[in-house]
N, C-alpha and C positions, 0 to 999 in steps of 0.2 A: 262115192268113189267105187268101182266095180273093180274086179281083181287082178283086170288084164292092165288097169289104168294105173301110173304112180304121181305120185304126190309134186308140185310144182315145190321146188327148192328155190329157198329167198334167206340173202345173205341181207343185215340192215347193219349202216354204217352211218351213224350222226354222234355229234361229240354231245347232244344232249338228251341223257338218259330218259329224262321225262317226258319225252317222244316215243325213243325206241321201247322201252320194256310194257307202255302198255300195248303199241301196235305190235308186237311179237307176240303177246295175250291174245289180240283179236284176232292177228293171223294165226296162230297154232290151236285155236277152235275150230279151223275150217279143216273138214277131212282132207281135203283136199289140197294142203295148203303147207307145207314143211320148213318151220324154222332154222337152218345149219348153223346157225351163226347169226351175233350182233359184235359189233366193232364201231369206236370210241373216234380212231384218225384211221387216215389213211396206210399207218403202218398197220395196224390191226388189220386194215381190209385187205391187205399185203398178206398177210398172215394166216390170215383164215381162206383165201381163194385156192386153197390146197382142196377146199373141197368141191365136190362138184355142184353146182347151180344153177340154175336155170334163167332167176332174176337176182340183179343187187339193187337194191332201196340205197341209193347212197347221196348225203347231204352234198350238193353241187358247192357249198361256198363251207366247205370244211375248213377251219380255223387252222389246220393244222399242214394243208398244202394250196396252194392257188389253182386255179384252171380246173376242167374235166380233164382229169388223169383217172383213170380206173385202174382197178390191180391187173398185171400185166398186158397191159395198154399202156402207149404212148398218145393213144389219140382218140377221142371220143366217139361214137358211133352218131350223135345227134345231138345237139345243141339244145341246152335249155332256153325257156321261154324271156325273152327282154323284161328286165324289171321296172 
């Protein structure tokens, strides 16, 4: 990463740990690569989108609300893949 360039910010949100903490290990080894935040549901991604980001990793079928709602959004930007 050069000095004029900043770091891609990535919010991750799945209610299972065993997902998010090692992919935050492998993404916060890349210089280029800025972890802000992991969150657990939907309240937490609620929570934490006070900061600023670039991507959110966020589990589509989260236990914890139905449908693509993202934090302040009513409506999805793109549809996940049919199961």
């Amino acid at each position: 990463m050069t000095a004029d360039t900043r770091p891609i910010r990535v919010l991750l949100v799945d209610d299972h740990q065993l997902l998010t903490d090692p992919l935050a290990r492998l993404l916060s080894a890349e210089t280029d690569i800025e972890v802000v935040g992991i969150g657990a549901s939907v309240a937490d991604a609620k929570q934490l989108a006070h900061e600023r980001m670039d991507v959110v990793l966020m589990d589509y079928r989260l236990r914890t609300a139905p449908g693509p709602r993202r934090p302040g959004s009513s409506r999805s930007a793109g549809r996940a893949p049919a199961s």
